[in-house]
DOGUGU-554811 format. One record per residue (C-alpha): x, y, z; residue in three letters. Coordinates in steps of 0.25 Angstrom, whole numbers, padded with zeros to 4 digits, always signed. Example, Ala and Ser with C-alpha at 12.3 -4.5 7.8 and 13.67 -1.06 7.14 Angstrom:
<atoms>
+0049-0018+0031ALA +0055-0004+0029SER 
</atoms>
This chain:
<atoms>
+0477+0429+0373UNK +0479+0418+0383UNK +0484+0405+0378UNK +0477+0392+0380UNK +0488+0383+0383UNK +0498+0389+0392UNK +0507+0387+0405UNK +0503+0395+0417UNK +0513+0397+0427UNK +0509+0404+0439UNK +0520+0411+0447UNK +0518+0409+0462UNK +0527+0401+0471UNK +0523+0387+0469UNK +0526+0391+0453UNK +0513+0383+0450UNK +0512+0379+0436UNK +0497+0378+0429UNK +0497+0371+0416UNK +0487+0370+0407UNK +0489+0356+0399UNK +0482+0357+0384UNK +0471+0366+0390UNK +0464+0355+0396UNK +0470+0350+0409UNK +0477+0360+0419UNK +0487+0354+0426UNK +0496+0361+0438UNK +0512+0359+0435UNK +0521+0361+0447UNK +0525+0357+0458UNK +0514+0353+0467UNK +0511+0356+0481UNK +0507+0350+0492UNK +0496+0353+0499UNK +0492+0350+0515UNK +0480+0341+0513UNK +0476+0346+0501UNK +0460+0353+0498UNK +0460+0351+0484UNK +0453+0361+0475UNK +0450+0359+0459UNK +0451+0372+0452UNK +0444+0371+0439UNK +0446+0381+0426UNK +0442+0383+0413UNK +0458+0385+0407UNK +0454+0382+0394UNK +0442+0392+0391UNK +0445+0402+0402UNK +0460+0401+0405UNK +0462+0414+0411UNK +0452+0412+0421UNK +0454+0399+0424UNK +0471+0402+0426UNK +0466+0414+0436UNK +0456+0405+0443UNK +0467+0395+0445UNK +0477+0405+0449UNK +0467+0410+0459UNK +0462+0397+0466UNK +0479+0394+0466UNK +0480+0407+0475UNK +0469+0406+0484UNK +0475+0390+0488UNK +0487+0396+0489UNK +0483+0408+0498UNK +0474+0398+0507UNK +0486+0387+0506UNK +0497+0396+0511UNK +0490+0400+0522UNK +0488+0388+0529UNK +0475+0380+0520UNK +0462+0376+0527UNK +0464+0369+0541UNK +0452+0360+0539UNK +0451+0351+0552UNK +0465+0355+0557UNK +0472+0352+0544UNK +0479+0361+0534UNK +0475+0360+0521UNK +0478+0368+0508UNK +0472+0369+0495UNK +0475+0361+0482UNK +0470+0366+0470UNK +0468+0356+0457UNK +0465+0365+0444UNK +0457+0359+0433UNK +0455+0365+0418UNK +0439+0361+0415UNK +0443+0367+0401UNK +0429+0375+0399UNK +0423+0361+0397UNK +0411+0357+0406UNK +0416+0340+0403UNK +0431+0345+0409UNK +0426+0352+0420UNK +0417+0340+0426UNK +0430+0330+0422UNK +0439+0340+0430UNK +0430+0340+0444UNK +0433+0324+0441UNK +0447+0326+0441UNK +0447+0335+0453UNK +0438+0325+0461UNK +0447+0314+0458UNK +0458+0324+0463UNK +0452+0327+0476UNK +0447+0338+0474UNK +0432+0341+0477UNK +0432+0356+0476UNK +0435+0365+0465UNK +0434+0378+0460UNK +0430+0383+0445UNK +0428+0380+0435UNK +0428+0393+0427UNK +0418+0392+0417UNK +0404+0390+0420UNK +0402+0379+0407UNK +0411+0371+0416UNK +0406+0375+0429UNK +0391+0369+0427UNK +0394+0355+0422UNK +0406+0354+0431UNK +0397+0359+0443UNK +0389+0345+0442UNK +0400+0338+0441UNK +0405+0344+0454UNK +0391+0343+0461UNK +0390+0326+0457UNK +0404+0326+0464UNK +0403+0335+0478UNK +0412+0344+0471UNK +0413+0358+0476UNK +0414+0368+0466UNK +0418+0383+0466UNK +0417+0391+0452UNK +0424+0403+0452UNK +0420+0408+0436UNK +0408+0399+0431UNK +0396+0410+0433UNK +0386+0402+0426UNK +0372+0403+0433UNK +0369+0390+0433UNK +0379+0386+0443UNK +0370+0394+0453UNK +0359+0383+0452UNK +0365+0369+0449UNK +0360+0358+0461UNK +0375+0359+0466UNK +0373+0354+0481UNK +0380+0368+0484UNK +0393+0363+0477UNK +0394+0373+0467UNK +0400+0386+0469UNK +0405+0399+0462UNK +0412+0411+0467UNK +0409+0419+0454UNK +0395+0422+0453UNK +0385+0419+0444UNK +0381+0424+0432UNK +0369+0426+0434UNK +0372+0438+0441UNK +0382+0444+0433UNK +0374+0442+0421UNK +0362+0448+0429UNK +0369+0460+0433UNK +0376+0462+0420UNK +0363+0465+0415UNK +0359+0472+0426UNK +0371+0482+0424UNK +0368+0484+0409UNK +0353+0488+0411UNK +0355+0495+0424UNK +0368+0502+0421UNK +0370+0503+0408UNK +0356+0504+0405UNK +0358+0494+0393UNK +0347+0489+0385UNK +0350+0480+0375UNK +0361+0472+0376UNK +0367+0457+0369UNK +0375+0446+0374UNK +0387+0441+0369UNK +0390+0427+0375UNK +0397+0414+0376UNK +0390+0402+0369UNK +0392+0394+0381UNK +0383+0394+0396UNK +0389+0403+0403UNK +0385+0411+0391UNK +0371+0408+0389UNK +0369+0408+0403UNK +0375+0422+0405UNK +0367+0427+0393UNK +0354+0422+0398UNK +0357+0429+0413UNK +0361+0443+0406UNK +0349+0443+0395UNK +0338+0438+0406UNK +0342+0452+0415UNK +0345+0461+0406UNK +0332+0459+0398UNK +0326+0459+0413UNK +0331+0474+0413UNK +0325+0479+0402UNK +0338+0475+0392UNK +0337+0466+0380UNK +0348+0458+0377UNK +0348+0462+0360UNK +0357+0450+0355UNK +0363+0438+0359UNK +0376+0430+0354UNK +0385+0419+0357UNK +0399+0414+0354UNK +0405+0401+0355UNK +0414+0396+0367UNK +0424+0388+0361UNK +0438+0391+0353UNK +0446+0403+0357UNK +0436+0413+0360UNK +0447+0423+0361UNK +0447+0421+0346UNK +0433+0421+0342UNK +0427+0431+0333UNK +0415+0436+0341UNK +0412+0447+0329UNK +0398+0440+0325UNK +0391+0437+0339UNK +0396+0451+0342UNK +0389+0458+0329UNK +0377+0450+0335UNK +0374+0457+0347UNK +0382+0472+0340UNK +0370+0471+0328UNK +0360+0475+0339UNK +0367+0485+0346UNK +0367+0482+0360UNK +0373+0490+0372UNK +0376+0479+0380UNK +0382+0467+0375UNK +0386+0456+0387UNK +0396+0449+0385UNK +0397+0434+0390UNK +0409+0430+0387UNK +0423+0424+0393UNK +0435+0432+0394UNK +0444+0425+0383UNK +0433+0430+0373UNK +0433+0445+0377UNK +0443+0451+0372UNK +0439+0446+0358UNK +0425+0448+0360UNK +0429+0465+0361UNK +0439+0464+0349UNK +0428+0458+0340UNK +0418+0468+0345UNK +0425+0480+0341UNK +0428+0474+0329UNK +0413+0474+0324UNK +0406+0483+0315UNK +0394+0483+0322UNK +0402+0488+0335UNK +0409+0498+0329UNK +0397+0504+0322UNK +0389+0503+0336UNK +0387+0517+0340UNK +0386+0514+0355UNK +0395+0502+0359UNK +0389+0491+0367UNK +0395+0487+0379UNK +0400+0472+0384UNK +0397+0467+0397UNK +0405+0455+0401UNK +0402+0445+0408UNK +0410+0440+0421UNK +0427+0437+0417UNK +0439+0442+0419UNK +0437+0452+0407UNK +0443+0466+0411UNK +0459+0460+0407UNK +0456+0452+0393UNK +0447+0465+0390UNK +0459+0474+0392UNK +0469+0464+0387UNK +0461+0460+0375UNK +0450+0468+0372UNK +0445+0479+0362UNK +0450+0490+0368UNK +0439+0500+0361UNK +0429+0494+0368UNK +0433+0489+0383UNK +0425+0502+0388UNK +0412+0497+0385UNK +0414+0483+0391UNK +0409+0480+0405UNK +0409+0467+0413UNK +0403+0460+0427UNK +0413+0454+0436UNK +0410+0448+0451UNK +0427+0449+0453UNK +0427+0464+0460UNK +0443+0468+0459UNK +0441+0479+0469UNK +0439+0473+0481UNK +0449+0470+0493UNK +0448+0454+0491UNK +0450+0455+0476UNK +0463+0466+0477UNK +0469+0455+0488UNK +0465+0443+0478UNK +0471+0451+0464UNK +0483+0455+0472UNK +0486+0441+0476UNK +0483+0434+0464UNK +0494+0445+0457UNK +0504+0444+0467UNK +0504+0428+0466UNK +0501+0426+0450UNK +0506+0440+0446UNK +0495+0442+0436UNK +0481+0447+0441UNK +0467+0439+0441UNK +0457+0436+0433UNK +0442+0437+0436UNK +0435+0423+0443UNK +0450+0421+0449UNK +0446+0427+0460UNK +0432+0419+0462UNK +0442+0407+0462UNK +0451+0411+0473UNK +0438+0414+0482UNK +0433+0400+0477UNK +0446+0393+0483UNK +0444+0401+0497UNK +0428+0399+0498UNK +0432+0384+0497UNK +0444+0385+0505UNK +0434+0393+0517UNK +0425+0382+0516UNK +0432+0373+0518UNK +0439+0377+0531UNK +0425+0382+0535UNK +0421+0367+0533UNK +0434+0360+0537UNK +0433+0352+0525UNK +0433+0352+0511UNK +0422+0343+0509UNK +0413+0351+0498UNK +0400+0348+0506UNK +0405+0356+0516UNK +0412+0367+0507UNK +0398+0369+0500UNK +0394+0370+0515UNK +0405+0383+0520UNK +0405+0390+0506UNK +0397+0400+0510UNK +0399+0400+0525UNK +0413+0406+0520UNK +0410+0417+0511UNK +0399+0423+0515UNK +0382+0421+0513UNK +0370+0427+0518UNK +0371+0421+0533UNK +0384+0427+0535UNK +0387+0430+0550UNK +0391+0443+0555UNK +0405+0438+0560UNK +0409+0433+0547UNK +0422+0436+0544UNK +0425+0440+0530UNK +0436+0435+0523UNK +0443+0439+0510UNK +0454+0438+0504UNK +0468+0434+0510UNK +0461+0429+0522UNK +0461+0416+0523UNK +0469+0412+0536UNK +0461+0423+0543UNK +0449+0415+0537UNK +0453+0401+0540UNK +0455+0406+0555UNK +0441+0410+0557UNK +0434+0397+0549UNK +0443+0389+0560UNK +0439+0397+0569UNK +0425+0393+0566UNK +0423+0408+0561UNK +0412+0413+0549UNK +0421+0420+0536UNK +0416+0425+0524UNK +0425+0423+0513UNK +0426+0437+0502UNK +0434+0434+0493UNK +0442+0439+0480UNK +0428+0439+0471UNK +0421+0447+0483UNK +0410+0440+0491UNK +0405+0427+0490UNK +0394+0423+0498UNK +0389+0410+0491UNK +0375+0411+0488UNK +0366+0399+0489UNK +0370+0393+0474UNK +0384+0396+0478UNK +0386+0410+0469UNK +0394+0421+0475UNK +0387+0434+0478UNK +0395+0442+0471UNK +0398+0457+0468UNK +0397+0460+0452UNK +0407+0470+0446UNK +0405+0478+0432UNK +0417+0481+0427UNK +0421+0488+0414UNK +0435+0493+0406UNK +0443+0508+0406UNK +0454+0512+0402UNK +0457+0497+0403UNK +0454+0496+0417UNK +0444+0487+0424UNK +0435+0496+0431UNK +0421+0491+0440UNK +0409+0499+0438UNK +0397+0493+0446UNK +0397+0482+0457UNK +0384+0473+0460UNK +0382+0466+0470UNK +0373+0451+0470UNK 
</atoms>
């Protein structure tokens, strides 16, 4: 398993060195760049809860500034400028998260993307409201983002989970024709909140949610023994059991499941439907093989489409290893900011907010909008200079804000054979 504490060393040409110091404070440790009249950019992660996540959600942002830097930067009122990006670990800790958007102001820097986790993500979102900050998160799907009083200054480019969770249920009445089903879940309020969203629609559908149960969120998770809140929900023989959990805890979660007697003397196996993660790689890496056939999750990253081939390709050809989900909702993070703001000719967030959506895409788009995707951002700049409309698809898929600034977004279920990721059914909001 992934060590807390380590040295990451990215390979690319600037040989850009991200060091994690004691697992609170991330620092970058090379030799810095210059940049020509600097937009700077925080870029907040949860390294010390979600590490692998937050690693590709830096790595991804770190590409994006590069493609747009290397090509030129935004010409805002006639004047180059390229993008610097300050990364910040808000260590899974609400407290850190508010003392990082301090830091950052103090910094200059009066945007950011992230943070990763939606504990984080709530608290720090009043923070950055009381300040005129602008924020993007690319992973915190928690619903109740969607209806803070945020003066349009929150954002997200993963959707809520107050879709997935709906359609998750959905997919189990309708699909699988499922009736009685548990939840497994983190004791924390992306759990509780997820919980409450799956149990509400499925019971809507003629389902009844049989048992309920909770683990803890602190210590190594990857350690925990999940054996009793797992014979909770297997003593009343569900056929669903969804699975609210983080990636760092899956593997172990499907070791201890096979390990229980009341699994094994099940005659008809119940299922596990994930949540949204990056799940598929710690599945196969980690997982119980005997029973990764009868796991299925939700994702809003769809890998089969042209903008997420060119996005995968490039991240693999610059950090020779291939992303992780909500990477990519980062990377399209950075370019909605950076299409507002040459839209805006400025990088004020009032007038940000004002152009997010006038760049990728809502219900009054016009006819002779140009769509942009991915790799395209010198064709994009000419025509926002050129006082042209674009609408901006990026490596998640579609955006188009909606009026809480959620993304409309496709919704992929997903499953495992032969140790292959495989898509089964598509939704759409």
């Amino acid at each position: 398993m992934r060590k807390i504490c380590k040295i990451l060393i990215l390979s690319y040409i600037s040989l850009i060195i991200f060091q994690l110091t004691g697992c609170e404070k991330l620092t970058e440790d090379y030799n810095i760049p210059t940049y020509k009249s600097p937009i700077k950019i925080g870029v907040v992660g949860d390294v010390s809860i979600g590490r692998e996540v937050a690693e590709n959600v830096f790595f991804a942002t770190k590409m994006a500034a590069d493609e747009i830097n290397s090509s030129g930067g935004l010409i805002i009122n006639g004047e180059e400028r390229e993008i610097e990006l300050i990364f910040k670990n808000s260590a899974g800790d609400p407290e850190t998260g508010n003392e990082v958007v301090n830091e950052l102001l103090k910094e200059g820097a009066n945007i950011i993307v992230g943070p990763t986790t939606s504990t984080v993500a709530v608290e720090m979102a009043e923070t950055c409201i009381a300040n005129n900050v602008l924020m993007i998160t690319n992973s915190a799907t928690i619903p109740d983002l969607s209806y803070i009083n945020d003066n349009n200054l929150i954002w997200r480019t993963c959707p809520s989970d107050a879709f997935s969770g709906k359609i998750m249920a959905m997919y189990s009445t309708d699909s699988l024709e499922f009736k009685n089903g548990a939840i497994l879940f983190r004791d924390d309020n992306f759990g509780h909140s997820m919980t409450q969203i799956i149990q509400e629609k499925f019971e809507s559908l003629g389902g009844q949610i049989v048992a309920k149960s909770s683990y803890p969120t602190t210590g190594e998770l990857d350690h925990y023994n999940y054996g009793d809140e797992i014979n909770v929900l297997l003593e009343v023989e569900p056929e669903i059991i969804f699975s609210i959990v983080f990636e760092e805890e899956i593997g172990k979660i499907t070791q201890d499941l096979w390990s229980s007697s009341l699994y094994q003397d099940a005659e008809i196996k119940p299922y596990l439907f994930l949540t949204e993660g990056g799940f598929p790689n710690e599945l196969i890496a980690n997982g119980q093989p005997d029973i990764l056939e009868t796991i299925i999750g939700i994702s809003s990253s769809i890998t089969n489409t042209p903008n997420y081939i060119t996005y995968e390709n490039n991240y693999l050809s610059k950090y020779n290893f291939s992303p992780v989900t909500y990477s990519e909702h980062a990377y399209d993070a950075i370019f909605s900011i950076a299409y507002a703001i040459q839209k805006a000719q400025s990088i004020s967030p009032e007038d940000i907010k004002q152009n997010l959506r006038l760049v990728t895409g809502n219900e009054n788009i016009k006819q002779e909008t140009t769509i942009i995707n991915v790799n395209e951002f010198e064709k994009a700049r000419v025509l926002l200079l050129s006082g042209f409309e674009i609408n901006y698809d990026g490596a998640s898929g579609k955006i188009n804000f909606d009026s809480n600034g959620d993304p409309y977004s496709t919704f992929v279920i997903w499953g495992l054979e032969n140790n292959e990721y495989v898509e089964f059914s598509y939704y759409n909001l």
